[in-house]
C-alpha positions in Angstrom: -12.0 16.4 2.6 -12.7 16.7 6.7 -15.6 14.1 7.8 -17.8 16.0 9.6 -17.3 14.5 13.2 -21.1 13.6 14.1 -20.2 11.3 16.5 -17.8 12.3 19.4 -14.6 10.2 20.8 -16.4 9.4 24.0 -18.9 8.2 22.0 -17.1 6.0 20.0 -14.7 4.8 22.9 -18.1 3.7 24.4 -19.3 1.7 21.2 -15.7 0.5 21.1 -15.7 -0.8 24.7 -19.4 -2.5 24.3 -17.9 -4.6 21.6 -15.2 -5.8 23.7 -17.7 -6.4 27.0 -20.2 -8.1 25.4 -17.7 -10.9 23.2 -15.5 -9.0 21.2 -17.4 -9.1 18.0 -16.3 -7.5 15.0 -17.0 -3.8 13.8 -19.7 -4.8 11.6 -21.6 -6.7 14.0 -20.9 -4.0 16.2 -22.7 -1.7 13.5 -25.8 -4.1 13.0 -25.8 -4.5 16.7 -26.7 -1.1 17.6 -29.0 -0.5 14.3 -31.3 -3.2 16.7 -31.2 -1.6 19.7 -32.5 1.8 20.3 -32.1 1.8 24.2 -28.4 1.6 23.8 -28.3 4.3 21.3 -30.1 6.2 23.8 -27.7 6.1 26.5 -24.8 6.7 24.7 -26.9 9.4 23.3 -26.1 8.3 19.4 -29.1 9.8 17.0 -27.5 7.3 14.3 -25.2 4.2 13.9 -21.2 4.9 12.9 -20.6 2.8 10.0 -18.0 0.3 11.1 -14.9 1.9 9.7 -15.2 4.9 11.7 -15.3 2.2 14.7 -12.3 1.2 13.3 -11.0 4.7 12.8 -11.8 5.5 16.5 -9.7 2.3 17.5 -7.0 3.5 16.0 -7.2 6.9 17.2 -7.0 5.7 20.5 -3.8 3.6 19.8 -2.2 6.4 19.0 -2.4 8.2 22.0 
């Protein structure tokens, strides 16, 4: 079963690189961190949260390239 990609890399890239910049918290934090904070949800343009594995998904992703 295919997710259904709601969110796109860039976007997730982003996410990823905000939890590095601000102190490296983990993905759930992460997750809870932008569940409390609608501005930055509106600039990355994000109409929901990711869960925090497909953070971790996205991370990966990246690695791989």
């Amino acid at each position: 079963k295919k997710s259904p990609h709601i969110y796109s890399l860039p976007q997730l890239i982003s996410c990823v690189l905000l939890k590095i910049y601000i102190r490296n918290m983990s993905y759930r934090d992460l997750e809870d961190f932008l569940l409390s904070s609608g501005d930055i949800k509106r600039v990355l343009g994000l109409r929901g949260v990711p869960n925090y594995s497909t953070f971790c998904r996205a991370c990966n992703r990246i690695k791989r390239l």
